[in-house]
MIKE-202626 format. One record per residue (C-alpha): x, y, z; residue in one letter. Coordinates in nm, 2 decimals. Layout:
% MIKE-202626
LODREN;c1;c2;c3;res
LODREN;X;Y;Z;a
...
END
This chain:
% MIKE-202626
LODREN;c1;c2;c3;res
LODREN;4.12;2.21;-2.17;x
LODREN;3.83;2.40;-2.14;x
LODREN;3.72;2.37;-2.46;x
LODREN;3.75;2.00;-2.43;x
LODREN;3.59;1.99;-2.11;x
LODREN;3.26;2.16;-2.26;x
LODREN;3.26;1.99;-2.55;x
LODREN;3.21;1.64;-2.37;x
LODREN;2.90;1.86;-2.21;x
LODREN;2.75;1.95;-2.51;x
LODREN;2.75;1.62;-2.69;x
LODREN;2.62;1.50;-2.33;x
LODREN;2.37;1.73;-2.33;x
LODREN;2.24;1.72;-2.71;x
LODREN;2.25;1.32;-2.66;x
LODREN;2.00;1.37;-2.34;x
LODREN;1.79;1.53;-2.57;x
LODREN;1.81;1.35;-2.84;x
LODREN;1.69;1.03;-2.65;x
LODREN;1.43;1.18;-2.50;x
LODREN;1.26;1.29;-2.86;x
LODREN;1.31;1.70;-2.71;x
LODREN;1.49;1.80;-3.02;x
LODREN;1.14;1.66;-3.26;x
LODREN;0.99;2.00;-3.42;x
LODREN;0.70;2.06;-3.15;x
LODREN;0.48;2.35;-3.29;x
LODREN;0.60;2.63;-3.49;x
LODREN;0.90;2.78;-3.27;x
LODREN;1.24;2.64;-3.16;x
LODREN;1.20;2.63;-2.83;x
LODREN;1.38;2.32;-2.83;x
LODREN;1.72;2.51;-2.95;x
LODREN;1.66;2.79;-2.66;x
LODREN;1.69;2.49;-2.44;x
LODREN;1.97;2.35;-2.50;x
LODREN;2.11;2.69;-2.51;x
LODREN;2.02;2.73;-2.15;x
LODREN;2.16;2.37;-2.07;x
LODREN;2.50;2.44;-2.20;x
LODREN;2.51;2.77;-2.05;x
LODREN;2.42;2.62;-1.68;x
LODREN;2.63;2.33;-1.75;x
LODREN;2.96;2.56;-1.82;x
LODREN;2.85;2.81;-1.52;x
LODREN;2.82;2.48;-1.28;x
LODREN;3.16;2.33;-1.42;x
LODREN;3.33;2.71;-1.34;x
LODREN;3.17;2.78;-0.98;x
LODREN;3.26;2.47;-0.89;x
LODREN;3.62;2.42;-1.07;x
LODREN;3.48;2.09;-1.26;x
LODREN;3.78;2.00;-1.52;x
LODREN;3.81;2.37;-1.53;x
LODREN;4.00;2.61;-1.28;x
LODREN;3.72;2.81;-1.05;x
LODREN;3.60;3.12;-1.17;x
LODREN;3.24;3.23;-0.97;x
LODREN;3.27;3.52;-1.09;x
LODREN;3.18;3.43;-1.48;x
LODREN;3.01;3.14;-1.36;x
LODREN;2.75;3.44;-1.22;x
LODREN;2.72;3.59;-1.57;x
LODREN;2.66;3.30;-1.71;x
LODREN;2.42;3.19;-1.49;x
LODREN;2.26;3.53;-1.56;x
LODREN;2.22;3.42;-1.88;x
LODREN;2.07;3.13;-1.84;x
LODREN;1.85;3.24;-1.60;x
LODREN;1.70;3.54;-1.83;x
LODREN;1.65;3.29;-2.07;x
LODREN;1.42;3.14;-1.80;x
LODREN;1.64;2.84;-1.65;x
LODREN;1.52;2.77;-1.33;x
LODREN;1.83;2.58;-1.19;x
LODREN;2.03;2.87;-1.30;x
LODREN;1.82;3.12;-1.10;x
LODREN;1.85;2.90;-0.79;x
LODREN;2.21;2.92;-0.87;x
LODREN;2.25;3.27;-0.89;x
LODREN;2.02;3.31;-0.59;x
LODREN;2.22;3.08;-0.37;x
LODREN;2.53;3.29;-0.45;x
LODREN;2.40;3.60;-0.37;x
LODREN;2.28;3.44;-0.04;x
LODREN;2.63;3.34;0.02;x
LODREN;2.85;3.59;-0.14;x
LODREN;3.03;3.38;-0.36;x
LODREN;3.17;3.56;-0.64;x
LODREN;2.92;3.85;-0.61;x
LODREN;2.85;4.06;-0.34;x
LODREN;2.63;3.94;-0.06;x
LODREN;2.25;4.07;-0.13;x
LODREN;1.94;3.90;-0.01;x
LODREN;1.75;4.14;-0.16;x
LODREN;1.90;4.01;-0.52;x
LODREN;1.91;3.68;-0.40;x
LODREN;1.51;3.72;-0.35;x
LODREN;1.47;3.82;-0.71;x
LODREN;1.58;3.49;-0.91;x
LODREN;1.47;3.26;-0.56;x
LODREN;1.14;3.38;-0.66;x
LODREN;1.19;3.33;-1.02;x
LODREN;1.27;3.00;-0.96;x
LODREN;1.02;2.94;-0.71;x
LODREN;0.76;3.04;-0.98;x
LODREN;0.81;2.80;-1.22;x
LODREN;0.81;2.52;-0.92;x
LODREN;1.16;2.47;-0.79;x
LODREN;1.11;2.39;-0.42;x
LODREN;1.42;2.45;-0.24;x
LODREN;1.41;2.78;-0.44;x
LODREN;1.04;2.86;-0.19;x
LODREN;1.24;2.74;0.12;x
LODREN;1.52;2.95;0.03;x
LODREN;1.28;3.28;0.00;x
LODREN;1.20;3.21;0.43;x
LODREN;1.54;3.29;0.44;x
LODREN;1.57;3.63;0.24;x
LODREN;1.23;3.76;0.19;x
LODREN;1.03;3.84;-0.08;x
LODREN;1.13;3.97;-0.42;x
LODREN;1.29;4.33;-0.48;x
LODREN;1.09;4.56;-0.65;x
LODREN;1.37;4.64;-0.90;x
LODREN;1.52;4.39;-1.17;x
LODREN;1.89;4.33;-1.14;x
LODREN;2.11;4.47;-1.45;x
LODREN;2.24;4.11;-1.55;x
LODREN;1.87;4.02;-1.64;x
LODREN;1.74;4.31;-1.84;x
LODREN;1.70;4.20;-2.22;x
LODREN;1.99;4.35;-2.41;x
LODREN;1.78;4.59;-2.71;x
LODREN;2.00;4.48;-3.02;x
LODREN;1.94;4.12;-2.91;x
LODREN;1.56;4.23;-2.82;x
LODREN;1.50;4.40;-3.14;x
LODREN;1.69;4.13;-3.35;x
LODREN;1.48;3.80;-3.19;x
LODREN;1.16;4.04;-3.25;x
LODREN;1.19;4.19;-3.57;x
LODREN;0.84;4.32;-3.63;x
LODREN;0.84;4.53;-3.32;x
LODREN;0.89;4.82;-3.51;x
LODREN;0.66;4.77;-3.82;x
LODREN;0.32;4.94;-3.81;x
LODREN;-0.03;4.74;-3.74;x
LODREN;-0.11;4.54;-4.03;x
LODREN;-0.30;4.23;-4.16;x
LODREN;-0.11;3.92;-4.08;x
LODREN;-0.03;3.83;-4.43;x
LODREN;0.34;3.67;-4.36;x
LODREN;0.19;3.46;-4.09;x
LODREN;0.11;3.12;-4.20;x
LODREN;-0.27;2.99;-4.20;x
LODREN;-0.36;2.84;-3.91;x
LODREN;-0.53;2.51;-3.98;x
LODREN;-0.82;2.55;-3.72;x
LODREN;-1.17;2.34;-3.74;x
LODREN;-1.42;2.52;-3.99;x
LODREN;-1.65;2.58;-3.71;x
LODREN;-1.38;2.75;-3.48;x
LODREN;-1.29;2.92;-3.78;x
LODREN;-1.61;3.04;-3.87;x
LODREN;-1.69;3.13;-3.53;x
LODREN;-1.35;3.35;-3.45;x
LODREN;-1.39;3.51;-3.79;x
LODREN;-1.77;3.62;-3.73;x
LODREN;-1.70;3.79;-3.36;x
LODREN;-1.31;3.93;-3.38;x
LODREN;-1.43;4.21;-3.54;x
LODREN;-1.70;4.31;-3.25;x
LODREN;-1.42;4.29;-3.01;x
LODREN;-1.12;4.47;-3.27;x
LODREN;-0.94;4.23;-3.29;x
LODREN;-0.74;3.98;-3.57;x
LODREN;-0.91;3.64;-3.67;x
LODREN;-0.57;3.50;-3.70;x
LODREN;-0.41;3.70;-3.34;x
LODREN;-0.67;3.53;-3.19;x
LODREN;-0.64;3.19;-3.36;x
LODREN;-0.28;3.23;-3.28;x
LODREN;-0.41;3.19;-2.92;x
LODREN;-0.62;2.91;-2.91;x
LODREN;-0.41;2.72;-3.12;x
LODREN;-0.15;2.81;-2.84;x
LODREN;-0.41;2.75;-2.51;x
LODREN;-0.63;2.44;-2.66;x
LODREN;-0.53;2.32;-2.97;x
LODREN;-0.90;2.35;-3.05;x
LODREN;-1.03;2.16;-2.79;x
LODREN;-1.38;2.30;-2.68;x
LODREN;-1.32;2.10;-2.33;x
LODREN;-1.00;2.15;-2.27;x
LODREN;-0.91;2.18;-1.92;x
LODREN;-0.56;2.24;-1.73;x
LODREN;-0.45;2.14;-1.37;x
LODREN;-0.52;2.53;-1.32;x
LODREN;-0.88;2.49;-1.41;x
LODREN;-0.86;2.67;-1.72;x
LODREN;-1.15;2.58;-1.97;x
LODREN;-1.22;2.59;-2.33;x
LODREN;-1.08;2.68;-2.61;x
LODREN;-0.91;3.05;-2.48;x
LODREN;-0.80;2.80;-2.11;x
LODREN;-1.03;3.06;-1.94;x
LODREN;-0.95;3.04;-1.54;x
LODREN;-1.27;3.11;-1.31;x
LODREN;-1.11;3.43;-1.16;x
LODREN;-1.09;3.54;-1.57;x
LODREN;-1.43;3.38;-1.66;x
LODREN;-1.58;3.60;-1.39;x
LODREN;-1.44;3.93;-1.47;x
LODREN;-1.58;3.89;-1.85;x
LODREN;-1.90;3.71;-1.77;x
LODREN;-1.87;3.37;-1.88;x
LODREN;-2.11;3.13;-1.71;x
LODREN;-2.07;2.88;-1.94;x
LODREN;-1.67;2.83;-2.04;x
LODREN;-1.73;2.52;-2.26;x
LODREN;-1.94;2.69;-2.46;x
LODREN;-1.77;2.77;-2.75;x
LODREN;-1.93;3.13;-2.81;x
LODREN;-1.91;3.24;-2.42;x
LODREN;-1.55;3.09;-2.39;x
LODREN;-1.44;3.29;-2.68;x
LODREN;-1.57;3.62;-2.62;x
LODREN;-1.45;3.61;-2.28;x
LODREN;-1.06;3.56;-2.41;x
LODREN;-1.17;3.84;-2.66;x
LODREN;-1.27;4.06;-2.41;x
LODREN;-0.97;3.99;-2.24;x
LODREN;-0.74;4.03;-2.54;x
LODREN;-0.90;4.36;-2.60;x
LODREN;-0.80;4.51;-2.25;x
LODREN;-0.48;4.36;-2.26;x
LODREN;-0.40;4.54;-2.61;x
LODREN;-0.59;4.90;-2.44;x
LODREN;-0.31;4.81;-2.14;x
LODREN;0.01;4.72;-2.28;x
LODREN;-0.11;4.99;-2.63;x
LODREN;-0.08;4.74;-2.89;x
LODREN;0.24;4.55;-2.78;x
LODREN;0.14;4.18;-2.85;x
LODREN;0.49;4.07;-2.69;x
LODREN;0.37;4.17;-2.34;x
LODREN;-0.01;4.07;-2.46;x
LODREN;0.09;3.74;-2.49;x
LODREN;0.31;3.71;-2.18;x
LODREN;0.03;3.86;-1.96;x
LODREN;-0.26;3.59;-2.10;x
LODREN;0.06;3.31;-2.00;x
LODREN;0.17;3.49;-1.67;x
LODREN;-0.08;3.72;-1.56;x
LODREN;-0.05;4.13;-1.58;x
LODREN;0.03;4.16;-1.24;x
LODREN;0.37;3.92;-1.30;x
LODREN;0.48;4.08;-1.63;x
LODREN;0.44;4.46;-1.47;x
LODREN;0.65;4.29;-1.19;x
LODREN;0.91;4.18;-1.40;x
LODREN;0.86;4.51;-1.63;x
LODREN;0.83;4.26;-1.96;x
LODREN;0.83;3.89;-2.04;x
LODREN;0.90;3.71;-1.68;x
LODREN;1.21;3.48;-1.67;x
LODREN;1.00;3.15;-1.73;x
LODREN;1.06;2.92;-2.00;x
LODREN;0.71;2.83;-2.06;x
LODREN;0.59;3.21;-2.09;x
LODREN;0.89;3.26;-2.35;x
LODREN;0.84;3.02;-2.54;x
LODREN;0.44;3.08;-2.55;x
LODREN;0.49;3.44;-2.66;x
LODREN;0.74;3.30;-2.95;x
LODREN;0.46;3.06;-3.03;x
LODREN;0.20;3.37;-3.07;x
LODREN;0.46;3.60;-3.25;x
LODREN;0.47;3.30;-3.48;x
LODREN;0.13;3.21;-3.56;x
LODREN;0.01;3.58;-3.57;x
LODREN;0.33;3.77;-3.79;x
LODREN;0.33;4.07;-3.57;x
LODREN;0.46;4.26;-3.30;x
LODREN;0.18;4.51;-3.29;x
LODREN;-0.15;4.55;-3.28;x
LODREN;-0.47;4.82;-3.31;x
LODREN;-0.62;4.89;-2.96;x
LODREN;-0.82;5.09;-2.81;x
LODREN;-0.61;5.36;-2.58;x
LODREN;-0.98;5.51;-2.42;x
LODREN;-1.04;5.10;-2.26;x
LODREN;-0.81;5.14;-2.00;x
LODREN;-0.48;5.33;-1.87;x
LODREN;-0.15;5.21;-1.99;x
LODREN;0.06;4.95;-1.79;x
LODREN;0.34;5.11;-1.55;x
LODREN;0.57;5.01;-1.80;x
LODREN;0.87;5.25;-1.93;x
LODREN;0.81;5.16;-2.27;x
LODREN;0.41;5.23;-2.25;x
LODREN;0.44;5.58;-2.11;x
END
């Protein structure tokens, strides 16, 4: 019956997608397949904590919520916070509750910001249903391991002569990978010297004022000043987090201060699936850095 009963929500589900052209190749990651992962893994946890076709059973609807919610589904961290608010099939902890209410509330849920009046602000620890399984890290990032080396199994990145030109002539100054940091501004502009986001990033590395200011851009839609202020910042991120262009990337999406918080990639979708973009585009894991720039992240793995 079960099986039944979820198999109705997965064609529903692959169908909602399907009509609304999600499931179309966007880019060169699957980001797409991670979220309909997520989807069915919220839509079985709902159908369970509820007792939807199915007999009631909070208790894996929580771990499967979990999940879901590492994977970055919003809903599913609401979810999981509202029953740790309540104590329904866990045990009662605002504290916990906190923790995926301000997930959620990060990646703009609103009744997941109300709820956090209620409990407080976030924990300072990360609860053991959200830490990334290693075998499952290591396998979905397979060049971890492997020592810093030319991007040769990356594919070229098709970027305007000029941009081209102009990455290739200054990555160097800064140590840096032509095609890491091509990687990013395919990622942040697409190439577009006058991009700008509702967050007021500009240019092609999406440079926000507070950013611009701390590597002295004046100008961010000039191409030169825009770029060598996201090199500069690439550079101190790679002294930081030594080389580890996982938590590089995540930190350009999220910000250091949220991926030391969450002690690695943050549950959001969008900053997952931007670091799979970046792993994509550049073919590594690692990179050369500069230990002397800065003092290592207060990261387990950095120390």
């Amino acid at each position: 019956m079960l099986t039944t009963f979820l198999a109705r929500r997965a064609l529903a589900a692959v169908l909602l997608l399907s009509g609304s052209g999600a499931l179309a190749a966007v880019g060169p990651v699957e980001s797409d397949a991670e979220r309909l992962h997520r989807m069915l893994l919220r839509s079985e946890a709902q159908a369970l904590e509820n007792g939807e076709g199915v007999e009631r059973d909070p208790e894996r609807a929580a771990r499967l919520y979990c999940q879901a919610a590492r994977l970055g589904d919003a809903e599913s961290q609401f979810s999981l916070g509202w029953m740790y608010a309540n104590g329904r099939g866990v045990e009662r902890s605002d504290s916990t509750a906190a923790y995926f209410f301000h997930a959620a509330a990060e990646q703009g849920l609103e009744q997941a910001v109300l709820m956090l009046d209620r409990v407080g602000g976030p924990p300072t620890y990360t609860p053991d249903c959200m830490r990334e399984p290693e075998p499952a890290r290591s396998a979905a990032l397979p060049n971890r391991a492997a020592p810093p080396a030319a991007a040769a199994a990356a594919p070229a990145i098709a970027a305007p002569p000029d941009i081209a030109r102009l990455v290739k002539r200054l990555a160097p100054q800064y140590g840096l990978s032509p095609q890491l940091v091509l990687a990013f501004i395919q990622a942040e502009s697409n190439f577009d010297v006058v991009a700008l986001s509702p967050k007021n990033a500009k240019g092609l590395m999406q440079l926000i004022p507070d950013t611009a200011a701390r590597f002295n851009v004046r100008k961010p839609y000039d191409p030169e000043q825009n770029v060598r202020g996201g090199m500069a910042y690439l550079r101190w991120l790679m002294s930081y987090y030594r080389g580890d262009v996982i938590l590089v990337a995540a930190a350009y999406n999220a910000g250091e201060g949220t991926v030391n918080r969450y002690r690695g990639v943050p549950p959001y979708a969008e900053t997952r699936a931007y670091v799979r973009r970046i792993l994509a585009g550049f073919g590594q894991a690692l990179h050369p850095f500069d230990r002397a720039l800065t003092d290592a992240a207060p990261l387990p793995q950095l120390r």
